[in-house]
TIKOLKOL-582706 format. One record per residue (C-alpha): residue in three letters; x, y, z. Coordinates in steps of 0.02 Angstrom, whole numbers. Layout:
% TIKOLKOL-582706
type, x, y, z
ALA, X, Y, Z
...
This chain:
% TIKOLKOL-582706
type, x, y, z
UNK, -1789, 2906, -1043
UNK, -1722, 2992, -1191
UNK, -1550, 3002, -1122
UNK, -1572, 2824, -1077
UNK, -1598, 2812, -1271
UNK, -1450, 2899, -1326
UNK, -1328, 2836, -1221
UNK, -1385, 2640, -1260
UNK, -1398, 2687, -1449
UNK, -1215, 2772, -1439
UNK, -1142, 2605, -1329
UNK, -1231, 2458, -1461
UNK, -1146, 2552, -1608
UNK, -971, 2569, -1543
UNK, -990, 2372, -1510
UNK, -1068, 2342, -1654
UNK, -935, 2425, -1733
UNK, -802, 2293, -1693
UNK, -895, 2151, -1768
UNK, -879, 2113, -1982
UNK, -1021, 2188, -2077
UNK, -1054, 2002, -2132
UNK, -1151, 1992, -1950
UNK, -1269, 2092, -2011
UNK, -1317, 1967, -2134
UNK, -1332, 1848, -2006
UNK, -1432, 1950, -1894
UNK, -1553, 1995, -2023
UNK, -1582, 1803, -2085
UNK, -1609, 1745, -1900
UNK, -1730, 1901, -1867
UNK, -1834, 1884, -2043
UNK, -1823, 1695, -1982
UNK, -1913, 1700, -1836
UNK, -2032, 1842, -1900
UNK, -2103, 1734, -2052
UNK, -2066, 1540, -1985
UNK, -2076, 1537, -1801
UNK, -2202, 1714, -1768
UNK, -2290, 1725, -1929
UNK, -2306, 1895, -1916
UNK, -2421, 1960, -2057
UNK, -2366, 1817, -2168
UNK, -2538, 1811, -2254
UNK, -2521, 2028, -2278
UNK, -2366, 1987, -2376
UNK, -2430, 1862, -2497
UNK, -2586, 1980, -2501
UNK, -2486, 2133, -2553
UNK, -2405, 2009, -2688
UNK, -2563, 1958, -2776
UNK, -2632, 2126, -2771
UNK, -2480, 2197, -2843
UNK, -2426, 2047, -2972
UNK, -2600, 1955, -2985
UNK, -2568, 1769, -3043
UNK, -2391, 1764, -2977
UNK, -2353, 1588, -2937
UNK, -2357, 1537, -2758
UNK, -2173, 1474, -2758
UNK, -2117, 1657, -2825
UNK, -2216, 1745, -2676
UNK, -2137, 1631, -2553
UNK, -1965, 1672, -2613
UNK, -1981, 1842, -2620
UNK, -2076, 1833, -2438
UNK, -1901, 1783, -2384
UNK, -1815, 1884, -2482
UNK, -1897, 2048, -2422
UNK, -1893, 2021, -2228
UNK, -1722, 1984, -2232
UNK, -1693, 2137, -2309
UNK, -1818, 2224, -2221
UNK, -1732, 2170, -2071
UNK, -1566, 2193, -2131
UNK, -1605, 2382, -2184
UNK, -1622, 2411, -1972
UNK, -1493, 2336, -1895
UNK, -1376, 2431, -2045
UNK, -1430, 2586, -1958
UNK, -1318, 2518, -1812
UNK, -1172, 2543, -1910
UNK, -1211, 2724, -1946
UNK, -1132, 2818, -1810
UNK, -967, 2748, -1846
UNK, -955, 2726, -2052
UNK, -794, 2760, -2133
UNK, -760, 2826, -2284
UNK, -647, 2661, -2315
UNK, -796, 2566, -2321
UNK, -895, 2663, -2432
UNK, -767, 2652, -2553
UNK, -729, 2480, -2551
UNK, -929, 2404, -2541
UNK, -1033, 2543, -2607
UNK, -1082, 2573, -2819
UNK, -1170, 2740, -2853
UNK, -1270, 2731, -2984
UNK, -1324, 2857, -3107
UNK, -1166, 2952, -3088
UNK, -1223, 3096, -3216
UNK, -1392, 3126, -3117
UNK, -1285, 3129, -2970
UNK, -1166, 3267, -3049
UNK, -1311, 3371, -3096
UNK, -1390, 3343, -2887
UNK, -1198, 3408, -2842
UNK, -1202, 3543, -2954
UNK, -1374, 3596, -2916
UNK, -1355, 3773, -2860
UNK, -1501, 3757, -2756
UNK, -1610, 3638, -2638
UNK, -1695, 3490, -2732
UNK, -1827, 3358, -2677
UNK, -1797, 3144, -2664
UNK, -1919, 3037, -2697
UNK, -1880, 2870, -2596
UNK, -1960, 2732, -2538
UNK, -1913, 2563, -2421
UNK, -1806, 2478, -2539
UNK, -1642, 2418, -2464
UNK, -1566, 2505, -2323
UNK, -1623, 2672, -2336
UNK, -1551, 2760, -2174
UNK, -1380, 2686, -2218
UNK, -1373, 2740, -2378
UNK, -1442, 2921, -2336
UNK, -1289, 2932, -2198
UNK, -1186, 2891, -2354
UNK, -1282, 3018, -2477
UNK, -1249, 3141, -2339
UNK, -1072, 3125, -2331
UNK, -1023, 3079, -2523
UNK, -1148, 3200, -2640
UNK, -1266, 3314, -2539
UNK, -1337, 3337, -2356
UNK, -1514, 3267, -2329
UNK, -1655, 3308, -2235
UNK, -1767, 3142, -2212
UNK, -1967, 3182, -2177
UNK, -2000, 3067, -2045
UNK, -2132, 3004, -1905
UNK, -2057, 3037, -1715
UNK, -2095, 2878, -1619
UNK, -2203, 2878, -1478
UNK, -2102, 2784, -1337
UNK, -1984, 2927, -1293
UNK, -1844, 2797, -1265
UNK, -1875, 2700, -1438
UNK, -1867, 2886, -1509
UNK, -1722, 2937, -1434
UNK, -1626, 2767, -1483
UNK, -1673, 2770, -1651
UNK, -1638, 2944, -1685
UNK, -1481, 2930, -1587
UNK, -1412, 2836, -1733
UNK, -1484, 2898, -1882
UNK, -1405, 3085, -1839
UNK, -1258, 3030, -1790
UNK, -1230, 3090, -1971
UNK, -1244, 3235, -2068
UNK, -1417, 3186, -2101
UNK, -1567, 3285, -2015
UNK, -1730, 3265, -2006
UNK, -1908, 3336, -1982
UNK, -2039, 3271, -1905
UNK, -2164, 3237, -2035
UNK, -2330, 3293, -1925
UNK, -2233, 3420, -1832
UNK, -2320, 3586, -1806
UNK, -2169, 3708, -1920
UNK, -2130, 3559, -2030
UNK, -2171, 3666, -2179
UNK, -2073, 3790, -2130
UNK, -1931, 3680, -2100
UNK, -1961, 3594, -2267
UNK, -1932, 3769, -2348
UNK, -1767, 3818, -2259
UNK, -1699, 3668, -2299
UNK, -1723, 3692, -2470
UNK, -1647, 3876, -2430
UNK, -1481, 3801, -2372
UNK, -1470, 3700, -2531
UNK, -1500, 3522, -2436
UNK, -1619, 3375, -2517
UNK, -1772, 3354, -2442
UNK, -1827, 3162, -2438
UNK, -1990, 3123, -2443
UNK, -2054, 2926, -2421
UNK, -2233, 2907, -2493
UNK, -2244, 2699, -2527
UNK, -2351, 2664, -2348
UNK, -2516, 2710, -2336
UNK, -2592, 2881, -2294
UNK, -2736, 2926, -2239
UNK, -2846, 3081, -2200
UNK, -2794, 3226, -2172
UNK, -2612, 3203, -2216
UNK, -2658, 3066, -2349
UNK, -2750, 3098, -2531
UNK, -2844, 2948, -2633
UNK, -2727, 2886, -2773
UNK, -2688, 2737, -2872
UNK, -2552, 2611, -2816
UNK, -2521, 2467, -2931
UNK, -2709, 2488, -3009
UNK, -2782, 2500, -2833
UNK, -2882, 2642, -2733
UNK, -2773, 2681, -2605
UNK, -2700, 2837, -2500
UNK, -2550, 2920, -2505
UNK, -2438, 3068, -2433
UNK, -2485, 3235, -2546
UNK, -2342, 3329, -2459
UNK, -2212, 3321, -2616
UNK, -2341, 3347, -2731
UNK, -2398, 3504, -2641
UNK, -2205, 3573, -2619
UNK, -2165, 3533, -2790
UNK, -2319, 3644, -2847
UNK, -2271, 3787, -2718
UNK, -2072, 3781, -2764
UNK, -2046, 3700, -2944
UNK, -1888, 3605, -2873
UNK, -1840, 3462, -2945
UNK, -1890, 3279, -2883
UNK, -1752, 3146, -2900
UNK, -1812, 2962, -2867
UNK, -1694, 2891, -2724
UNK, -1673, 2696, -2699
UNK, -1538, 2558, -2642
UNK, -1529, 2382, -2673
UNK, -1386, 2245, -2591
UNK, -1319, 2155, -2741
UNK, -1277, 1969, -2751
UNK, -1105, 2025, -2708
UNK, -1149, 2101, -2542
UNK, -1122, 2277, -2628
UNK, -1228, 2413, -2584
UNK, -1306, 2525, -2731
UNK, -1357, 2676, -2706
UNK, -1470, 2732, -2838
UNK, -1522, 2912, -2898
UNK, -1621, 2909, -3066
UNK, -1651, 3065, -3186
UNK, -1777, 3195, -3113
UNK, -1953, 3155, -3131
UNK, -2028, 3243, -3281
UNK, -2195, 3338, -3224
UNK, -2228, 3471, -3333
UNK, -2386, 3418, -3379
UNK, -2432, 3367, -3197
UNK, -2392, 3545, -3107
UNK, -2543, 3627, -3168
UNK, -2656, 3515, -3105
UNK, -2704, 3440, -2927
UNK, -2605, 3339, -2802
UNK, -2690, 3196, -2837
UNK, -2645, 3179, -3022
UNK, -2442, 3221, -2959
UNK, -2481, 3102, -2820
UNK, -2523, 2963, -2918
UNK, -2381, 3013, -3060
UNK, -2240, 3002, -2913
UNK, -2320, 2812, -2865
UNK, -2296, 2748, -3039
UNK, -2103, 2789, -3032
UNK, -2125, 2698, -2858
UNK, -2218, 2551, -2938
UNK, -2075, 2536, -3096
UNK, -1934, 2499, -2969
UNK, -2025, 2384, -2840
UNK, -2080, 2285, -3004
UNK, -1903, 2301, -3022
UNK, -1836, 2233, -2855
UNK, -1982, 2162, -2782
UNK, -1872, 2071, -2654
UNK, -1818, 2214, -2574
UNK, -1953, 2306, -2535
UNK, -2062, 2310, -2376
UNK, -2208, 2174, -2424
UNK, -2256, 2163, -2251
UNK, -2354, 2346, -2236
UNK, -2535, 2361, -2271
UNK, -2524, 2488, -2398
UNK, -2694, 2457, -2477
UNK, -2802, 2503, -2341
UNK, -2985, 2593, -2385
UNK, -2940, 2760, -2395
UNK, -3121, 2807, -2320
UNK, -3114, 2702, -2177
């Protein structure tokens, strides 16, 4: 089955790759479109999530943005089609990177450094780009269960110079620290919800929830920088690729991985306030931590 995966994963992208990048657009419209209209698929999670996070947002702003966000959401995975065969023409000509000093400093680095990144935009695209352009990443990541969903998805987010670790994987910390050895950045994604025992109680928009410890743990064990990591798609249709100054936590390293935990969601909280459209509405990130 997982050869099954690879090979469909490889034959979809080369024919994806002889279509315009404007069908992914269309794709993603019809797909959010029959996820919110025609399925309703956790509608009711999304305007939840909304009230929780902006209480006494008007109903006609949470509706917009509930279209918004699964057409992006849905746009962000059928981007990851185009992966395997991105040029560097097309980088050039449809991508802005911004924060071009941080980004010198992340090139200059003389040494690994973390990301902190979230699902805002297309993520897996961009890190292909980040990759190629300003410095190889290694994504922490949940394996899929179906072997052949695994081996399809994976099939076309290496096909890069991308790599990634298996975020319950028996040596992941291991492989966390030689990364960091062969000066790569190590992307963690802490905005779903966590729970016990990989998960710690924290604060998310005002709200008892659970999140990932694992940066906040690696950050106290190495001191290596943390550089929030984010993309938006413009009104242009241009892709931004965002990497904002590192995260300052001096004050937070002495203490536990809660307090670091909860200091790494409000730089997570700042941008989706930011670019609420764009982010993925439709999780149930304020579960009970204790349940």
């Amino acid at each position: 089955m997982k050869k099954l995966g690879c090979l469909f994963s490889y034959a979809l992208a080369f024919l994806w790759s002889y279509l315009p990048w404007s069908f992914n657009v269309y794709i993603a419209k019809f797909l959010a479109f029959l996820w919110i209209d025609v399925f309703k698929i956790r509608k009711e999670v999304i305007l939840n999530n909304l009230e929780i996070a902006f209480p006494g947002m008007s109903n006609e702003k949470k509706n917009l943005i509930k279209k918004k966000c699964m057409v992006n959401l849905s746009r962000s995975f059928v981007d990851v089609i185009r992966i395997p065969y991105l040029t560097d023409e097309w980088i050039d000509n449809n991508v802005i990177f911004d924060g071009e000093d941080t980004i010198k400093k992340v090139q200059q680095c003389d040494s690994g450094v973390f990301f902190l990144s979230w699902h805002l935009g297309s993520g897996d695209l961009a890190s292909a780009i980040i990759s190629r352009r300003i410095r190889p990443l290694t994504l922490i990541s949940k394996r899929i269960k179906n072997h052949f969903l695994d081996a399809f998805w994976f099939g076309l987010r290496e096909r890069s110079k991308s790599l990634f670790i298996d975020a319950h994987g028996k040596n992941n910390a291991f492989e966390i620290l030689g990364a960091l050895k062969q000066k790569r950045g190590v992307v963690f994604v802490l905005d779903q919800f966590m729970g016990r025992p990989y998960g710690i109680e924290s604060q998310f928009f005002g709200v008892t929830t659970g999140t990932a410890y694992g940066l906040a743990l690696f950050v106290k064990k190495t001191q290596k920088p943390v550089y929030p990591l984010y993309t938006y798609w413009d009104d242009n249709d241009k892709l931004h690729i965002c990497v904002d100054e590192a995260i300052d936590l001096s004050l937070e390293l002495s203490k536990n991985n809660e307090v670091i935990t909860n200091k790494l969601n409000q730089v997570l909280e700042k941008i989706i306030t930011k670019y609420p459209e764009h982010w993925m509405w439709v999780h149930k990130r304020w579960k009970n931590f204790y349940d």
